[in-house]
N, C-alpha and C positions, 0 to 999 in steps of 0.2 A: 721053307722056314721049318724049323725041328720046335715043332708044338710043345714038345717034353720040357728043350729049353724056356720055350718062353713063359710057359706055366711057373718054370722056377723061379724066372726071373720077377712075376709077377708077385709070388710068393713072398720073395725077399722083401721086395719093395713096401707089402704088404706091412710084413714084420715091423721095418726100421719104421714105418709113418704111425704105427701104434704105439714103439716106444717114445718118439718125442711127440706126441698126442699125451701121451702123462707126462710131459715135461711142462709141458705149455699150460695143462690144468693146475700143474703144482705153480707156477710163475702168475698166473691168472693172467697169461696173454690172449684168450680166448674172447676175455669178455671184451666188451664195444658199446660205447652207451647207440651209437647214432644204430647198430644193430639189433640189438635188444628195440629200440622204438620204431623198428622197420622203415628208417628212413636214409638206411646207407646209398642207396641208388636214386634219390630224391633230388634232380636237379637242380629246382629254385628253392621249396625250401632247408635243405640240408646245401648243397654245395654252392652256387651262386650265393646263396645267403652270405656263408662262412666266409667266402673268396672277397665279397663286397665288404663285411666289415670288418675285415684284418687291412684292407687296404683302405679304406675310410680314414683320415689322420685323425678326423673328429669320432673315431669309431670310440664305443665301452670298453676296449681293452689297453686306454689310456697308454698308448708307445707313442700318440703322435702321428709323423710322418714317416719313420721307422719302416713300417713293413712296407710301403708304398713302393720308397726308395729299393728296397730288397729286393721287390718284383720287378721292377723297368732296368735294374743289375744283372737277374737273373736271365732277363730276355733280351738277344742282341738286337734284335731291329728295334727296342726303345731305347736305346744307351745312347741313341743318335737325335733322341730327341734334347733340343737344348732349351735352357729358359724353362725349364714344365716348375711349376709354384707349387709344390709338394705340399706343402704346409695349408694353401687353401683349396686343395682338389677335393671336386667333389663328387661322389657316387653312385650312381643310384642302378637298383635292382628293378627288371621288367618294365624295365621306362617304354610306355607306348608312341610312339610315333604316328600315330594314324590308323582309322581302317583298311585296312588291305584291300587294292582295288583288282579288277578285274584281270589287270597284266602282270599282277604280284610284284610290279616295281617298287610300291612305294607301299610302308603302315607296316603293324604290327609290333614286337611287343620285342627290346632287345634285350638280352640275359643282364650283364652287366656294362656300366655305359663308365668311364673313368675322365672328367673335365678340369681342364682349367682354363673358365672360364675368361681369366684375366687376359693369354697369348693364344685365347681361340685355340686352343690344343687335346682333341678326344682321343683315346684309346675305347674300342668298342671290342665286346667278349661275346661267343657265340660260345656258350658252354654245353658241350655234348656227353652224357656218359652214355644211355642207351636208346634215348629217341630218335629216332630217323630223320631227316633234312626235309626243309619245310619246302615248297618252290618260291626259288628268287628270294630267299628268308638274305643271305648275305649282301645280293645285288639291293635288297630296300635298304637295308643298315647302311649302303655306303654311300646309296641316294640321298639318304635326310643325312649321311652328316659325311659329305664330300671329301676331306683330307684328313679322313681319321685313320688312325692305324688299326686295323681289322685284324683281331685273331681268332682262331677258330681252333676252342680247347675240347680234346677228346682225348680219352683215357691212354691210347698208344699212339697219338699222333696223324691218325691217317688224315686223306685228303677228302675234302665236303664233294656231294656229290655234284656234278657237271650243272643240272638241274636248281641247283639254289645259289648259284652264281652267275647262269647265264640264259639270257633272257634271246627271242627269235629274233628281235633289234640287234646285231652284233655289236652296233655304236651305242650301246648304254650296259656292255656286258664287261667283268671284271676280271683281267689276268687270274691265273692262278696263284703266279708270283709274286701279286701283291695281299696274296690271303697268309698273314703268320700263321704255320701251324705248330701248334707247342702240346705238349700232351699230361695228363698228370705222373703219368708213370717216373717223367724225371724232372721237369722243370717244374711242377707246380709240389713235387713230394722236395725236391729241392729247396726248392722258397721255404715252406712250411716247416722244413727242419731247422732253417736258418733265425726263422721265426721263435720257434722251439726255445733255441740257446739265447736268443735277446731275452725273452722272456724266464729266463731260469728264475728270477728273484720272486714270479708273480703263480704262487701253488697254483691257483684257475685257470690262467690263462695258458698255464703250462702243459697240465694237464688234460686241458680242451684241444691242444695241438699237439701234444703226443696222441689222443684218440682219434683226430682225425688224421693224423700221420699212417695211425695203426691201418686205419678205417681204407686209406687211399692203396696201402700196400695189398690190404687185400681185395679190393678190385682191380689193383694192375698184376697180381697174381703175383707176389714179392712176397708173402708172408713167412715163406718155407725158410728153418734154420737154415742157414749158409753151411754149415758141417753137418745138415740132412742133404743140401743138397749137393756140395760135393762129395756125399757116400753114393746117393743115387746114380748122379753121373759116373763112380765107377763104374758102376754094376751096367748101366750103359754102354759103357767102352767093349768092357766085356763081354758084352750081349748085344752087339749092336745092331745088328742085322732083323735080329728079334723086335727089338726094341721101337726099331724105322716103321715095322707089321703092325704092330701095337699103336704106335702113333698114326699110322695112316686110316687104321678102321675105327679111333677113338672119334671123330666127329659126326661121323654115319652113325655109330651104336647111340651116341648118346642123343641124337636124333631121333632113333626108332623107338629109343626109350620115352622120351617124351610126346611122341606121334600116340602111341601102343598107347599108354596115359588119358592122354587127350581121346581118343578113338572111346574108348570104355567109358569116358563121363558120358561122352554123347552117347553113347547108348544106353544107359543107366539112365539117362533123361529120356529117351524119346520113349523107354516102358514105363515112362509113369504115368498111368491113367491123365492126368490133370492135362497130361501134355496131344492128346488124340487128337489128332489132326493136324498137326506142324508137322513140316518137313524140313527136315536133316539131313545135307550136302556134304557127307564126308570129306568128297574131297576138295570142297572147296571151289574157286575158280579167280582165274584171272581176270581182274580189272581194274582200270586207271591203271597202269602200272603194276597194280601188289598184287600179291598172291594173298586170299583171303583163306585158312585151312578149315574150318567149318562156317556154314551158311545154316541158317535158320529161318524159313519163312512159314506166311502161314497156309498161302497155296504154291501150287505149281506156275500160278500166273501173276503173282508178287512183283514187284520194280523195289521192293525197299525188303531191305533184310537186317536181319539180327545176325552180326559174325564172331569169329574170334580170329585174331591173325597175328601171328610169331614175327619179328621180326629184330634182326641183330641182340637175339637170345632175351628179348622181352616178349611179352605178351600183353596184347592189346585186344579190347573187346568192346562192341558197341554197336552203332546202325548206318549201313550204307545202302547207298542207291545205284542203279545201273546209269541213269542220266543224273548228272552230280552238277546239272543246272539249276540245279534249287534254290530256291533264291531265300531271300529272310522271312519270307514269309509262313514257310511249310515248318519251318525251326521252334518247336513249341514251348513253351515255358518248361521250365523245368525247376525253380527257385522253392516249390516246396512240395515234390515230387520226390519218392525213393532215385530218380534219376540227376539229380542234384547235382553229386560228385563227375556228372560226364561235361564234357566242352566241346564244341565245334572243332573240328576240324577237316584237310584237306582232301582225305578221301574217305574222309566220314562226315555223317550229319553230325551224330556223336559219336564219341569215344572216351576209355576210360585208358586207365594204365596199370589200377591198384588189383589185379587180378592176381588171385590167393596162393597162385603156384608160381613159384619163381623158379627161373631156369637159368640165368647168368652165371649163378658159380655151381663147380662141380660139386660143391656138400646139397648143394637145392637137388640134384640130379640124384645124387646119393641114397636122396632121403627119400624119393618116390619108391625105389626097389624098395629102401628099408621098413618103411612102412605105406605101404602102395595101398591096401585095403582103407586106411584109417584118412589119408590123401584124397581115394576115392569119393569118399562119404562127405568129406567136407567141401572140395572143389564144385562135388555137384547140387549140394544144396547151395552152394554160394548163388551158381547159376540158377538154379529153381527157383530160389529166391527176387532174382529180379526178371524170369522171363516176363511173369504175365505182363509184368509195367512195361514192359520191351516190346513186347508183342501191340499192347493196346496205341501205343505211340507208333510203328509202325503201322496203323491202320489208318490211324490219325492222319498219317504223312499221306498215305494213299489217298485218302479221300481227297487232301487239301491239292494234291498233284490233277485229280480227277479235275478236281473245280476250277485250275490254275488254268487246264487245255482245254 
C-alpha cells in the first residue's frame, strides 16, 4: 500500500467532513432532542415506546388506525394477514408473560405485543438495537402465544442468535423461517417517514417524527449528505486500494482504542488508596459463554465478581458468579440501595447498561482521543463511586452462597 497515498486520501476526507460539519451547524441538523436526553439507544423507554404508540389506533397522536395500517403495508409477511380490526388493536409495551423457568421455555417480558383480540390475531416484536439475545427469549414469546407472527427488529436486520430460538428439546424449537426479520435502517425508517407526510398538518407530531426519523438514520449510519457521500466515494474510486487498508484496520484501531481507555481507568482505580486490596483482572475471562474484559474481586479465592463487559459496541457492567446456580435467594434487595438502577440478569446476578462511555457511534470514539484526560477522570470516578456498594454486595453474595452449601 503507498502510505503517502493514503495519508492523502485521509486528508481529503478530512477536509470535505469539516466543511459540511458547518453546513449541518448552520441548518441545525445536529441537534436531537432523544440525543441531548441521552436516550437515543434506549430500547423500551425511547424506541419500543415510540414504535407502541404511533401504532396504538387509540394512541395521543390522534391518526387513529392510520399508522397501524402503514406498518402491516410496510411488512410483507403481515399483508397476508386478513380480517386484523385495525381500529380496535390493542398494544401493549413489556407485557410479562410469566417468570422464566428453569428451561427458559416459557415467561418473561415481550418488547411489543400487537392484538386483536376479536380474530385471536397477535403480531409479537422483539426489539433489538444493542442488547444481546436473551436464551430461548423468542422460543417463550411463541410458546405463550402460538400462532402469532414473531418479528425480530434490529437496527440492520441481522438474524437472533441460534440460542434464543432453540431449545435441547428439538420438538419445541422454532424454524428460522418463521422468525420475520425487518431492520430499522429501512423498513421501520420507511414506515416513520410515511408517518411523517400523514401527519404534515399536526406541527408536534410532525416534528416528533422527523427527530426520531433524524434520530434512526443516525444509528443505522445514514446521516452523511448524499453529495458528501458521493464526493467521498469518488475519492474512493480513486484511491481504492488505499482505501480497502484503511477500511480493514478501522475495526481493530478503534478496538485498541477503546481497550487502551478502559485498560488506564482500571489502573487509575486500582492506585487509589481506598481500593488496597481488590484485585484487577485485566484481561478478563471467559464464562457462560461471554467474554468478561475486566474482573474485580476482592481476593484471589472470590466465586462472585464485580465485571465490566463490551459487547456488540455496548458496555455493560455489574456482578457475576462462576456457578450461576443461584437461586432467589442470594439476590439482595436493592430498592433503596445506590444499586437500584441494576436488574437481574442471565449471566449476571446484576447488571447495568447506563455506563458513561459510550462506544456505538464513531463521534463517542472520537471524543476519547479528543478529550481522553477529561473522559478519564470522569469514567473512573463513576466507577469509584459505586465500587464500595459493589464490593460489600459481592460479599453478601458470598457469604449467603457459604450458608446455601
Amino acid at each position: 500500500m503507498n502510505t503517502e497515498k493514503a495519508k492523502n486520501l485521509l486528508t481529503q476526507v478530512g477536509g470535505l467532513l469539516k466543511s459540511y460539519e458547518k453546513l449541518a451547524k448552520s441548518t441545525g441538523e445536529n441537534f436531537n432532542i432523544f440525543s441531548v436526553m441521552g436516550m437515543e439507544s434506549d430500547e423500551v423507554k425511547t424506541h419500543s415506546r415510540i414504535i407502541a404508540e404511533l401504532l396504538n389506533p387509540k394512541g395521543s397522536h390522534s391518526q387513529g388506525s392510520v399508522f397501524l395500517k402503514y406498518f402491516f403495508e410496510e411488512i410483507e409477511e403481515l399483508k397476508s394477514i386478513e380480517n386484523f380490526d385495525f381500529d380496535n388493536a390493542k398494544v401493549i409495551v413489556e407485557e410479562h408473560i410469566g417468570i422464566i423457568n428453569k428451561d427458559y421455555t416459557i415467561g418473561g417480558y415481550i418488547d411489543i405485543v400487537i392484538k386483536d383480540e376479536k380474530n385471536e390475531i397477535e403480531v409479537v416484536i422483539e426489539n433489538k438495537i444493542y442488547a444481546p439475545d436473551q436464551k430461548g427469549q423468542l422460543l417463550r414469546y411463541k410458546n405463550h402465544y402460538k400462532n402469532c407472527k414473531l418479528i425480530y427488529l434490529t437496527l440492520d436486520g441481522k438474524k437472533p442468535s441460534k440460542e434464543s430460538y432453540c431449545h435441547l428439546d428439538t420438538e419445541i424449537n422454532i424454524n428460522i423461517e418463521d422468525i420475520i426479520l425487518i431492520c430499522y435502517k429501512d423498513k421501520i425508517l420507511s414506515w416513520i417517514d410515511k408517518c411523517h407526510k400523514e401527519a404534515i398538518q399536526q406541527p408536534m407530531l410532525r416534528e416528533m417524527l422527523k427527530q426520531y426519523s433524524n434520530l434512526l438514520k443516525k444509528l443505522t449510519h445514514q446521516t452523511i449528505n448524499n453529495e458528501l457521500k458521493m464526493e467521498i466515494s469518488d475519492l474512493i474510486k480513486n484511491n481504492f486500494l488505499e482505501a480497502s487498508q484503511i477500511a480493514n484496520n478501522f475495526d481493530s484501531t478503534k478496538k485498541e482504542i477503546v481497550d487502551t481507555f478502559l485498560r488506564d481507568v482500571f489502573k487509575k482505580i486500582g492506585e487509589n488508596p481506598i481500593n488496597v486490596g481488590i484485585k484487577i483482572n485485566f484481561e478478563g475471562e471467559q464464562m457462560h459463554g461471554k467474554k468478561f474484559n475486566f474482573l474485580i474481586s476482592k481476593s484471589e479465592t472470590s466465586q462472585v465478581y464485580i465485571y465490566l463487559r463490551i459487547d456488540n459496541n455496548q458496555i455493560f457492567y455489574g456482578i457475576t458468579a462462576k456457578d450461576l446456580s443461584i437461586n432467589g435467594a442470594t439476590i439482595q434487595s436493592l430498592e433503596n440501595s445506590s444499586l437500584k438502577n441494576f436488574k437481574p440478569g442471565r449471566t449476571s446476578i446484576i447488571y447495568a447498561d447506563d455506563f458513561p462511555l459510550k462506544i456505538n457511534d464513531v463521534k463517542d470514539v472520537k471524543e476519547i482521543l479528543d478529550k481522553r484526560e477529561i473522559k478519564l477522570i470522569e469514567v473512573s470516578k463513576f466507577i469509584q463511586g459505586l465500587l464500595q456498594d459493589l464490593i460489600l454486595y459481592c460479599e453478601n453474595i458470598e457469604e449467603t452462597l457459604i450458608t446455601i452449601k
